[in-house]
N, C-alpha and C positions, 0 to 999 in steps of 0.2 A: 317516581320509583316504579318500576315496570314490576307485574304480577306475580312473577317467578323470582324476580329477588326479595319480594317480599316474603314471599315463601321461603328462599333460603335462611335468608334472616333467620326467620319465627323459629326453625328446627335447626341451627347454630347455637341460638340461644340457651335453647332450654337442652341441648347436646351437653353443649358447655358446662350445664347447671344440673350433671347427670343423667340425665333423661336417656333412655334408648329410644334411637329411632325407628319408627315402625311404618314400614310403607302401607301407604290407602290398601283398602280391600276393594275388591271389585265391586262394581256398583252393581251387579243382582243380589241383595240379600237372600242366596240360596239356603243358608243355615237356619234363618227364621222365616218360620211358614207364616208369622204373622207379616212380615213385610215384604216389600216386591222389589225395595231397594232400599239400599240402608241409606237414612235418611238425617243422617246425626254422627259426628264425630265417636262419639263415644259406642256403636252398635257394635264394632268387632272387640270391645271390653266390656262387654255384659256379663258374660260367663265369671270375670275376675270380681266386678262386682256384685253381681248376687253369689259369691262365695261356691259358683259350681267349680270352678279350675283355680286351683293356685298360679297368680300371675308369674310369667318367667324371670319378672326383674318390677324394682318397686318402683319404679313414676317410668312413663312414656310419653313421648312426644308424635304427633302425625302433623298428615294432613292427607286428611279423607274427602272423597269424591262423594257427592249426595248428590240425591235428587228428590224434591218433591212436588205432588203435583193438585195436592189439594184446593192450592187457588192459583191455580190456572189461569182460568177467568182476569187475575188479576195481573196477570203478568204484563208489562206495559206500561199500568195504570200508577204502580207507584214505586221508590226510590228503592225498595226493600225486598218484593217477590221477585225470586227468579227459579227457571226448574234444577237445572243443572250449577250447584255452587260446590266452592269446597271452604271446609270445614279446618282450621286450625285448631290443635285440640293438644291440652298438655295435660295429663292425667298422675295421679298419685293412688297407690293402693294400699294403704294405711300406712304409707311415709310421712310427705309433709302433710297441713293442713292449711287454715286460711293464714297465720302466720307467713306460711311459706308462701301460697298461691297467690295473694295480694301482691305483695313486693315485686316476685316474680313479675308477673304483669304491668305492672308502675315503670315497672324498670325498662323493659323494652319498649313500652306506648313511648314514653317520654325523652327517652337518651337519644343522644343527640345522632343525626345518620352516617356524619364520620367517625360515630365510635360501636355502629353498628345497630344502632337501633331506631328505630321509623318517626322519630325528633317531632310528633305531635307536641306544642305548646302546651305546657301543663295547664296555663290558668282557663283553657277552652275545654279541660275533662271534667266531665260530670261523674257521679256514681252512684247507683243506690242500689240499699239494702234492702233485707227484710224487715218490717212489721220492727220485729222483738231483737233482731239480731245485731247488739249491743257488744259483740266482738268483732264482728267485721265492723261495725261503724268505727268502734276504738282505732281498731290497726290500721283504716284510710287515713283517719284524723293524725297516726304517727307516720304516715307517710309521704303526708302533703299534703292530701286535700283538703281546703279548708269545713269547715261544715256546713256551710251555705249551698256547697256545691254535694252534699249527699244528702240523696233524699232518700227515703224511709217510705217503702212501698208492700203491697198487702199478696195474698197466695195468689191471686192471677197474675203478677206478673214478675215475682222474687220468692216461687219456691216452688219448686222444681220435685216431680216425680215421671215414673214410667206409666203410670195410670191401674199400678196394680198394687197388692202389697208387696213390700218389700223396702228396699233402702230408698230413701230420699232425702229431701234437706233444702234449708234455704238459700237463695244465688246471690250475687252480688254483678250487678251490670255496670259496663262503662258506654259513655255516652260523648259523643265530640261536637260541640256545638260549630255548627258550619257558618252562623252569622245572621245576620238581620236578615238577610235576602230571601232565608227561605224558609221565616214562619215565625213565630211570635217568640218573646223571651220570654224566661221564666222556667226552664228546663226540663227535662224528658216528661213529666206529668201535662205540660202546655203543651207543646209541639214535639212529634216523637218522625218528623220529617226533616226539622233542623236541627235536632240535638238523636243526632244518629246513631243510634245504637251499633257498637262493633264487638263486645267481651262480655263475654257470659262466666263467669264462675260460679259454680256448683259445688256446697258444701256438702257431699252426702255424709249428715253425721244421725239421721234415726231411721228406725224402721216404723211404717205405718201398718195399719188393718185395714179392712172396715170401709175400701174404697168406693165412695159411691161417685163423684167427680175430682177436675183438678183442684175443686176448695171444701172437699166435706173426706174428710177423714179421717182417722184418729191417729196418733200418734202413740206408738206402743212402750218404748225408748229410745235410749240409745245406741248406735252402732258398736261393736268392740273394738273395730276397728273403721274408722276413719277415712274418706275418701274425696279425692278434688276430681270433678271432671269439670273441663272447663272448653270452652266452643268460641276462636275468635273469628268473625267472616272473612276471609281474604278478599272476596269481590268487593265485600263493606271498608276495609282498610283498605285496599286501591283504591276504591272512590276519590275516599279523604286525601289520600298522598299524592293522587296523581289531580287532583284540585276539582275535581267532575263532577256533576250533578248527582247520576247514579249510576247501579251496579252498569249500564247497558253501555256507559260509554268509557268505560276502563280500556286498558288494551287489549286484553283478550277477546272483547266483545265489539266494541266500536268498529274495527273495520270490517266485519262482518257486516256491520249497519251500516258503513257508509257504503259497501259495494251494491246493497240493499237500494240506497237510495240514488244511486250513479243509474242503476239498470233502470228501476221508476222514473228520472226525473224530478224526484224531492229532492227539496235541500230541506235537511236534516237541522231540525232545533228552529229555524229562523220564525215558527208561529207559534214557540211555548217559553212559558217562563221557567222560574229555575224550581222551582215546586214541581210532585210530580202533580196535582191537583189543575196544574196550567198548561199540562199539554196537549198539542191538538192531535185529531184522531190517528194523522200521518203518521205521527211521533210516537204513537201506541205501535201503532200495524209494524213500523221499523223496528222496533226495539223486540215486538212478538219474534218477528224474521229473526234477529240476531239470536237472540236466548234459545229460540227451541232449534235453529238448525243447529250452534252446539251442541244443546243437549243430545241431540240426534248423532252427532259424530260422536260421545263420550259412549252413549247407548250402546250403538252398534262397536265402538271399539272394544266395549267389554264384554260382546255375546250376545248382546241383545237382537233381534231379529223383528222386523215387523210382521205381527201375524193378529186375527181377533180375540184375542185371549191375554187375560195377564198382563207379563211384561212388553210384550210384542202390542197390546191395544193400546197402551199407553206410549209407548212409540209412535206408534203408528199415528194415531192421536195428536200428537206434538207434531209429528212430521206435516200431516196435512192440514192443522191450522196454519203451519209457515207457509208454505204452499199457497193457500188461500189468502193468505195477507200478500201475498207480494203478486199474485193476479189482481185483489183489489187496489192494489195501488197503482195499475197498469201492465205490467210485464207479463205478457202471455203465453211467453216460451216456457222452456224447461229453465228452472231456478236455481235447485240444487248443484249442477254442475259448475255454475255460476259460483254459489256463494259455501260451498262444503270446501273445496280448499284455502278457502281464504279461510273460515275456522278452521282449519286444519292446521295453517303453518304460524295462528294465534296463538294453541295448545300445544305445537312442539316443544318452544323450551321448556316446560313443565313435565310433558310426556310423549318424548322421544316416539314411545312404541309407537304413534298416530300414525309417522311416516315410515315404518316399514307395514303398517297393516291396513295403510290409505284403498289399494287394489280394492280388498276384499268388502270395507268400511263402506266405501265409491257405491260396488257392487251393486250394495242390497241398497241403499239410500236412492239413486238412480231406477233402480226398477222399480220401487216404492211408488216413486213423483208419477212415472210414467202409467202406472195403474192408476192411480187416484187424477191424474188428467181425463184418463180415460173415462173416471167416476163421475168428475164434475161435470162435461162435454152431456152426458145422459142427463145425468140425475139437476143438474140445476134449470136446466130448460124448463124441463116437468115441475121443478119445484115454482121455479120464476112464473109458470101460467097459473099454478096452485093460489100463491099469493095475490095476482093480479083479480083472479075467478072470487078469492073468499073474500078482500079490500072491497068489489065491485057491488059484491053479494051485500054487503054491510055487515059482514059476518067480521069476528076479531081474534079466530083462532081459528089455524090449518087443520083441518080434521085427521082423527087418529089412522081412517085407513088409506090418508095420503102419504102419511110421514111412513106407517111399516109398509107403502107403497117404494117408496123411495128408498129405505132400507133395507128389504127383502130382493126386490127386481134388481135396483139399480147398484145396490152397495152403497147407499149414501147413509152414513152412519145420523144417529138419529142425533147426538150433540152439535153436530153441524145442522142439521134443520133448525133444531132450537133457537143457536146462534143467531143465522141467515133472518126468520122470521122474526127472532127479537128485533135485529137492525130495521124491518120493514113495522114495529108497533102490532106485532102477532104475538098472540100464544100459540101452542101446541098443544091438541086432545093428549096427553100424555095418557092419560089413565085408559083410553081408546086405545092409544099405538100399544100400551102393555099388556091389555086384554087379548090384542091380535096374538102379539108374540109370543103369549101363555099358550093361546090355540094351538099356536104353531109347535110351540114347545113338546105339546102333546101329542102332538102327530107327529113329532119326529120319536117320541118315545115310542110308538106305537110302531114305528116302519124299523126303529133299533131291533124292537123287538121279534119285528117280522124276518128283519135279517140275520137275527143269531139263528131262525128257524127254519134258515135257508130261501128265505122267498123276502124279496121286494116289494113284489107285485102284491096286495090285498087283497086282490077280486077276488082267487081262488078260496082263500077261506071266508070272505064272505058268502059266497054261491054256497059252500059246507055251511053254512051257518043259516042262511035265509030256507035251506030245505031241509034242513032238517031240527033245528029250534037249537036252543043252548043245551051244553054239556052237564048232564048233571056229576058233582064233585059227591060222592060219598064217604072223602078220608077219615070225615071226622069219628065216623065209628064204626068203619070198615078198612081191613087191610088187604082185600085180594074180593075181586068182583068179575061176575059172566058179564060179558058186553057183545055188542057188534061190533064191529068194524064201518063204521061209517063211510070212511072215506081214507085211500091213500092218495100220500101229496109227496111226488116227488121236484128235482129241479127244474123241470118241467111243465109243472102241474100236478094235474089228478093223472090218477094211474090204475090201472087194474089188479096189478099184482107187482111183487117185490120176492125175487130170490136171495140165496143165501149171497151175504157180502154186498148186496143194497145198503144205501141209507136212505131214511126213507121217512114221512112222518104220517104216523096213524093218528085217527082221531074216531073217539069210542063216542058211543052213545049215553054212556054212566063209566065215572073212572074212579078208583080210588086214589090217583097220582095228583100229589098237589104240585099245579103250575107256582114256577117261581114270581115271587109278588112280597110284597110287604118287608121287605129285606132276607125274606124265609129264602131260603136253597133251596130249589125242586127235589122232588122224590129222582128216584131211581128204581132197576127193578126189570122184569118178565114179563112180555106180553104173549100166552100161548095162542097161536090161529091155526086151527085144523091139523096140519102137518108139516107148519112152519113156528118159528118162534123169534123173539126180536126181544133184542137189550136194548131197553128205556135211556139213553143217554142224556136227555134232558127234556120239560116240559114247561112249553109257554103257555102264552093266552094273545096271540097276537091283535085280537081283536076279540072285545069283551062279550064273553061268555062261553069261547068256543077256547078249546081244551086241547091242545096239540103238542103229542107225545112224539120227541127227535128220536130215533133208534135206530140199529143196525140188525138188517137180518141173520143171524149164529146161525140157522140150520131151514132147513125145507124151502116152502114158496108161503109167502102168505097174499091173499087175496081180498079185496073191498066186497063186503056185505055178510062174513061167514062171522059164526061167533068166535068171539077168543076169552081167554082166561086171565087176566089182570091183579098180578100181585108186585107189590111192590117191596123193595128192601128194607125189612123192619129194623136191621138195626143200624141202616144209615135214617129213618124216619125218627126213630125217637132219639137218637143223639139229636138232630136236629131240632124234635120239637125241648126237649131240655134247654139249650141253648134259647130257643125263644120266650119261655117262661122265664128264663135268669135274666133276657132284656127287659121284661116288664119287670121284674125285680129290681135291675140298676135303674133302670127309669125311675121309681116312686123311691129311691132309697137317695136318690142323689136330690130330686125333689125336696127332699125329707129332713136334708142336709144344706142343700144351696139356696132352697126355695122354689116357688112354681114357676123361675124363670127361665130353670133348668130342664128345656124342654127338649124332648127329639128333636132331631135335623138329620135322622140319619142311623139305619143300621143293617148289620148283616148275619145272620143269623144259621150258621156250617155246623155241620158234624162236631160236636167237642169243643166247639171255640164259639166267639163270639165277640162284633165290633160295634158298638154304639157309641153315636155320635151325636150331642147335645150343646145346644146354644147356654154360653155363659160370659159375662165378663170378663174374669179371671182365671188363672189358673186353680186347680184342685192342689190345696194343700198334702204331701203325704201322710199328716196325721189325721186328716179327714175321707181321704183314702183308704186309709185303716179303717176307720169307724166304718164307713159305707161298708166296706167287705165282711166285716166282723156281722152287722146289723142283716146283713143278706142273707149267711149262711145259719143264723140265729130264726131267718123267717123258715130255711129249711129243716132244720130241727125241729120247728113245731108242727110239722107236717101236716101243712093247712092243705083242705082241699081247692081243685082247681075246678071253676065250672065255668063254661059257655053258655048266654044264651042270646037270643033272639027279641030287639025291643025296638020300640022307636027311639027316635033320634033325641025327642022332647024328653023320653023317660030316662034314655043315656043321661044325657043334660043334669039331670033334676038329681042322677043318684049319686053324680061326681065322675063319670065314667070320662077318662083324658081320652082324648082327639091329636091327631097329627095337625098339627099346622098346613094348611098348603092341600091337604087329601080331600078328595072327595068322598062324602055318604052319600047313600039314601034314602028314604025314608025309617025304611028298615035294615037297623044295625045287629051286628054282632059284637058283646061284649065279652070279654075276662076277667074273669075274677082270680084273685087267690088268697083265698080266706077275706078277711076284712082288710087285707094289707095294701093290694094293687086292685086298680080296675079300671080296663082298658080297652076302647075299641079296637077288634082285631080280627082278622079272616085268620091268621096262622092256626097250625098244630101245636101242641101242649098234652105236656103229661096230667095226671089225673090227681099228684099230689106233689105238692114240692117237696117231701123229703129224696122224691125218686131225682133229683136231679144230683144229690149226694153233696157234691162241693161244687161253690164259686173260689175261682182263684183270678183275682186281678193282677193282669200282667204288667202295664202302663197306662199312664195317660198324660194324652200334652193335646198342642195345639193344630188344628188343620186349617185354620185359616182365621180371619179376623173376630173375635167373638163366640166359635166355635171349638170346642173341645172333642177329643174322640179319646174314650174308655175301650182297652182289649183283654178279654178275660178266657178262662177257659172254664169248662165244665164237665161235670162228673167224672169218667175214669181218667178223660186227656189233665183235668185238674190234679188229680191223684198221681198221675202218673212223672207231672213235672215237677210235684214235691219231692216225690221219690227221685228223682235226678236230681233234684236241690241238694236233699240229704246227703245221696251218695257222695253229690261232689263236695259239699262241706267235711264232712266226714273224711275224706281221703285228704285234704287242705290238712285237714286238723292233725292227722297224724304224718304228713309233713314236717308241720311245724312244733309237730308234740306238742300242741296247747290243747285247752278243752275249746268243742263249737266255738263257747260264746267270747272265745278271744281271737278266732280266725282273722276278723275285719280287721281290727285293729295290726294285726301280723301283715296281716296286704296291706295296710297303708306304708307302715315302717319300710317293709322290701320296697315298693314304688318310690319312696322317699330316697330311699338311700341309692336305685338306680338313677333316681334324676339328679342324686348329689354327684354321684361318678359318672353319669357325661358331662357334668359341667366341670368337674375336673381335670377328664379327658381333652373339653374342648380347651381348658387352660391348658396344660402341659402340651396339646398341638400349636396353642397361639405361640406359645413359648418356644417349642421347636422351629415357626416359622422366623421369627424374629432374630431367633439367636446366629441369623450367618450376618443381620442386617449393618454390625458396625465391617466385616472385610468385605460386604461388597462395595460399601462405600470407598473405602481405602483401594480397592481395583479400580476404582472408575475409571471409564476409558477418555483419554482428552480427543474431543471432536471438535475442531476448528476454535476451541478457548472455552468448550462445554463441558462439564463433567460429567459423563454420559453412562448411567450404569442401565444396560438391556438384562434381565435374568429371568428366570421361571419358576415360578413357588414350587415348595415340595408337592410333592406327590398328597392331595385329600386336602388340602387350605383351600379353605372357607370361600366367600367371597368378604367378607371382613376382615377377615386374615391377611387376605393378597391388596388390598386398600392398605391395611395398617402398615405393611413390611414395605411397600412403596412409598409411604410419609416419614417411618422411622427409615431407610435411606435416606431420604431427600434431608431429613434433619442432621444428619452424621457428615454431610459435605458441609467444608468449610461454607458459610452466607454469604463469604465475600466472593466466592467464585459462582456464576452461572453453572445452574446442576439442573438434569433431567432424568428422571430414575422410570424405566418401563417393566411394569413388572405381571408375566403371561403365566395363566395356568390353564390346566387343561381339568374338565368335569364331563361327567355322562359324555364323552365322544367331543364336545365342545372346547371352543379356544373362546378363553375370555384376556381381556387385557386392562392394564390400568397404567394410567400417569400421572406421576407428579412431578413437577416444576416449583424451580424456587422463585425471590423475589428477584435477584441478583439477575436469571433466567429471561424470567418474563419481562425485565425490562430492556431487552434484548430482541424482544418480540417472539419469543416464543409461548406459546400457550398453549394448554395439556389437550384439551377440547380441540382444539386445533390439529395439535399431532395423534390423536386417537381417529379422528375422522380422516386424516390421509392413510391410517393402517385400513380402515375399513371404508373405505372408497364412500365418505361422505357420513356414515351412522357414527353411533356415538354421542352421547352427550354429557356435559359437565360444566366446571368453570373453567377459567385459566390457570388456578394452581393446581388443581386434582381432576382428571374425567377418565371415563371408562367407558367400553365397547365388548359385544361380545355377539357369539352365533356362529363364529366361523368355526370349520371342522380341525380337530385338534390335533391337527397335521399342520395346520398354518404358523403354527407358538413360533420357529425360527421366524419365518419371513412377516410375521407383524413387530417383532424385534429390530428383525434387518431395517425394517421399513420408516420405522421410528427413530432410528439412527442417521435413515438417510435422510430424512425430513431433518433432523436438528442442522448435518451436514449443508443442508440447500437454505435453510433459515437464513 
């Protein structure tokens, strides 16, 4: 059974058994910043299940596109990893439960495939439960299977969470023993190579706390409501129906690998056994090829780009590991061109879009290859003498400043070193190459920061630096200071003078302007020279110690060496320094709350506002949200004093003083106090008591990336000020709906409720308009050579479900004993889309729908033979893909 009808199946079935169907989401998981792609059936129903969005319909049926890529490594090596798989997935959102969700399943593994479902042999299905889970085990045992064949398994591998609190619960797996040949009896506990897991069911019936991994949690109760999420493999069910060893020689994948091994020279399989344990390396390097150039064509069909970052590295990453397998197996030309359409016309019947977006898909894949030859052609010579030099040496790792050699110079990414030099019995100085790349890291920070400041070049402020010593910073208890003028630095260099309408950068010999640093915003402000004057637009430190204020000459000339006058804007400085006190306030308050593991990673620290960012687990509950804000603004009412001082680094240590992960000190620290609450190493500005910061107001907090959280608050008037808009708008809500305040929320849910009840009415009473001509256009049908041929055009606004539906309910209203063909075109946003359907009387005639949509649109289109559809052309076309469809039944 070919991969795409399997697929149709699975989403027939559970259509059939109510389910709406919901097409895959794109493989970037753009919506969650914690993942880079959705990696699980169930990712674009998260929101329904953690109870954020009310689902639009109660159980759904998919089949989602994943990819993941954490063992990597492994891919090749055995029956079960691949990057790019999809995901069958039939869901419930407090509808059925295992009642429902077992049977369901039973039913389609096992019925037989002329009655539409994938005729796996019952007495070869396995199943197991969880631990305690004494319902699901009941309802397999009333379903068939006997009890021999369910086994009873513990929280690593029959109970199921997201790794955070929230809803979980325990699974129920199906297992298909493939036979003696490939691995021991005794079932999925013995060998989990020959009793091969393809059905995952997911009972999410409790919510946990408390998570500290996937087996230490607590269980808090039970859900109100009830939920199935269930994940079956389609590469894993091909396997089995199409009789194949693993996922790599399905149809969607195998001739990929065989085209792989035509250009090599292998023949594919004739040195492994049928275990993936027994294959030889060829059979790896093949199977590599096949899997990631896929993934590589799904990647880039959905957005994906190769670039070093992200989504794009991880690309890029797959792309030239294939690359590189398929030169080690010989083939030294360009690959991809070779083996991208043959994945390509793998994935059509599944995903038509491949071959209208093939050009573009080609594009970027092709120029990929072509750079990374160019990569290898450098980079592996150098690396090839590397290893020949360190083997020779008697040395047994490639040293760290060869590998950020090869990395840096040549582009040879440093996971490919590792590879290469494993296969030669090497390690790699990793902790060497990281060291470089920290250096490096830091020099690029420092030349970022030379470029925000108009210069690339570093000589010049070093030359200001080496002659005349470091800047002294007197902000902390000064607001306006007599200086020199050291030195002007324009885009040029040094400079003598700057007139009006210059930009220009001065640097003083004592400044009261604090350079941006430690997440703090620079000062702003008035520099007076002689009979010129210049606005402070911003203030670096491009290189440490020297003090370089961006500015714009307003009025006169100013000139290098005269004295000037230095004050800066007090009340963009103390907004700011508020805003920095209320970070070390969310720092030890969330601390205080999550534990010391809730550490900075990150903050910024503006006028009135403020963003911190802190490594944590999980997310921030909003009733722990609450407390941390309540507990902040409680440390401002006691209007603890703020003090700075001056200590070693040992006596910081000793009094509990927190440190930034990742920063550099020196011997001699600066620390903050405030009161006995916070204490914290810090260069920034700060006010002198925390009542003066007035109010914290926490605006949000979520996720910025894996493990990471980011808090956004505001403070003092900007805090006051968005209450004061709260109010107003509550206030004005309330006497809308003439409730008091504290019944507003509840009135916006009712209105929101009752607008989503009345489009879904709307969209019935449109279904209903579309259907109601469908019994007279049947009755017109026009007779085309002994066909009963109805061409028409949905109303005006039907759907795309709509114009499907109205062309099955035709096709059903012709007599079955006549050949009938119903095409039915509408026009959306400027677009002509088209659908057909064909009866049985029809298609045995040889007409098929898939067939006549692809002569309306010159080869696109896709579907079966009784229902397919086509769309794109301009919605001027509606007549002539009618006419067209007519002519085609005509010439059939």
């Amino acid at each position: 059974m070919k991969t795409a009808e399997i697929k149709r199946r699975y989403l027939a079935h559970f259509e059939a058994n109510g389910h709406a169907v919901v097409p895959s989401a794109p493989l970037p998981a753009i919506s969650d910043p914690n993942l880079l792609f959705v990696n699980a059936g169930m990712v674009q129903f998260v929101p329904y299940f953690l109870g954020q969005q009310t689902p639009p319909y109660p159980r759904a049926v998919s089949v989602q596109k994943c990819i993941r890529t954490p063992d990597i490594d492994e891919v090749g090596k055995t029956s079960r990893h691949g990057t790019f798989f999809q995901m069958n997935g039939n869901f419930s959102f407090g509808d059925y439960f295992k009642a429902g969700a077992i049977p369901l399943a039973w039913e389609l593994t096992t019925k037989p495939v002329d009655q539409g479902g994938f005729g796996l042999d019952p007495e070869r299905v396995w199943a197991t439960v969880y631990l305690d889970d004494d319902e699901a085990y009941d309802i397999w045992l009333r379903t068939g299977v006997p009890a021999e064949r369910i086994v009873r398994r513990g929280k690593k591998d029959n109970f199921w969470s997201m790794g955070i609190p929230g809803p979980a619960g325990p699974c129920s797996e199906l297992y298909y023993d493939r036979g003696p040949e490939y691995g021991l009896e005794g079932g999925p506990e013995v060998d989990e190579d020959r009793y091969l897991e393809f059905w995952n069911l997911v009972f999410m019936q409790y919510e946990i706390a408390d998570v500290r991994s996937k087996e230490e949690f607590r269980i808090v109760g039970e859900l109100p409501r009830k939920n199935i999420d269930t994940g079956m493999g389609l590469e894993r069910m091909a396997s089995i129906l199409q009789g194949v060893d693993n996922l790599y020689e399905i149809d969607e994948v195998r001739p990929i690998l065989d085209r792989a091994a035509e250009l090599t020279g292998k023949r594919y399989g004739v040195h492994s056994g049928h275990a993936a344990n027994q294959s030889h390396p060829d059979d790896v390097r093949l199977r590599v090829i096949a899997d990631h150039v896929r993934t590589a064509l799904m990647l880039i069909g959905d957005g994906v780009t190769p670039s070093n970052e992200g989504r794009g590295y991880v690309l890029r990453r797959i792309m030239r590991r294939a690359i590189r397998a398929v030169r080690l197996l010989g083939w030294q030309e360009r690959a991809l061109p070779e083996l991208l359409p043959v994945a390509r016309d793998c994935m059509v019947p599944s995903y038509p879009e491949l071959a209208k977006d093939f050009d573009r898909i080609s594009a970027y894949a092709y120029a990929e290859e072509d750079a990374f030859l160019a990569t290898l052609r450098a980079g592996t010579t150098i690396l090839d003498t590397a290893i020949t030099e360190t083997r020779t040496s008697g040395g047994k790792a490639l040293s760290g400043d060869k590998a950020f050699q090869l990395h840096d110079t040549y582009g040879f990414p440093i996971d490919l070193t590792l590879e290469i030099a494993a296969e030669q019995g090497l390690d790699v100085d990793q902790e060497g190459f990281r060291r470089l790349m920290a250096d490096q890291r830091a020099r690029a920070k420092a030349d970022a920061q030379a470029r925000k400041t108009g210069h690339t070049d570093l000589s010049a402020y070093r030359s200001v630096l080496d002659s005349g010593g470091p800047v002294t910073f007197t902000g902390y208890t000064e607001v306006t200071r007599e200086s020199t003028v050291r030195a002007l630095l324009g885009a040029e260099g040094p400079r003598a003078a700057a007139v009006e309408g210059d930009l220009v950068e001065l640097v003083l010999d004592t400044t009261p302007f604090y350079a941006e640093g430690g997440g703090q915003q620079p000062d702003h402000g008035m520099i007076t020279v002689g009979g010129g004057q210049v606005e402070v637009l911003d203030v670096q430190q491009p290189v440490p110690g020297l003090i370089v204020h961006r500015a714009r000459v307003i009025r006169g000339e100013v000139r290098a060496g005269e004295t000037g006058y230095a004050e800066i804007d007090t009340n963009r400085r103390r907004a700011i320094s508020r805003s920095h006190t209320a970070t070390h306030l969310v720092h030890q308050t969330m601390r205080n709350f999550l534990g010391e593991s809730a550490t900075q990673a990150g903050s910024l620290n503006a006028p009135g506002r403020l963003r911190f960012d802190f490594n944590t687990a999980t997310g921030v509950a909003p009733s722990v949200l609450h407390d941390v804000e309540q507990q902040i603004n409680e440390v401002l009412l006691a209007d603890l004093e703020v003090h700075a001082f001056i200590t070693s680094q040992e006596e910081a240590r000793r009094i509990g003083a927190m440190a930034l992960f990742g920063e550099k000190y020196g011997e001699q620290v600066r620390v903050v106090e405030v009161g006995d609450y916070a204490r914290e190493l810090c260069g920034g500005t700060h006010v002198s008591r925390s009542g003066q910061l007035g109010l914290v107001k926490i605006l949000s907090e979520g996720s910025i990336g894996s493990g990471v959280r980011r808090v956004e608050a505001l403070v003092g008037i900007d805090a006051f000020n968005f209450l004061a808009r709260e109010h107003l708008l509550v206030a004005r809500l309330a006497e809308l709906y003439r409730v008091p305040a504290e019944q507003v929320a509840d009135r916006v849910e009712q209105t929101v409720t009752q607008l989503r009840d009345a489009e879904k009415e709307l969209e019935k009473l449109r279904g209903q308009l579309v259907l109601g001509g469908a019994a007279a256009l049947a009755a017109q049908a026009k007779d085309v050579r002994g066909v009963a041929y109805v061409g028409t055009e949905a109303p005006e606004g039907a759907a795309g479900n709509d114009v499907r539906t109205l062309a099955q309910e035709i096709r059903g209203r012709i007599d079955p004993a006549r050949p009938g063909v119903v095409a039915v075109a509408a026009r959306s946003n400027g677009k002509a889309s088209l659908v057909v359907a064909v009866n049985a009387a029809a298609r045995s005639r040889g007409l098929a729908a898939n067939d006549l949509v692809k002569a309306a649109f010159s080869g696109r289109g896709g579907g079966s033979p009784d229902l397919a559809q086509g769309g794109g052309l301009p919605g001027s076309e509606v007549p002539n893909l009618l006419l067209t469809v007519e002519k085609a039944v005509a010439e059939a």
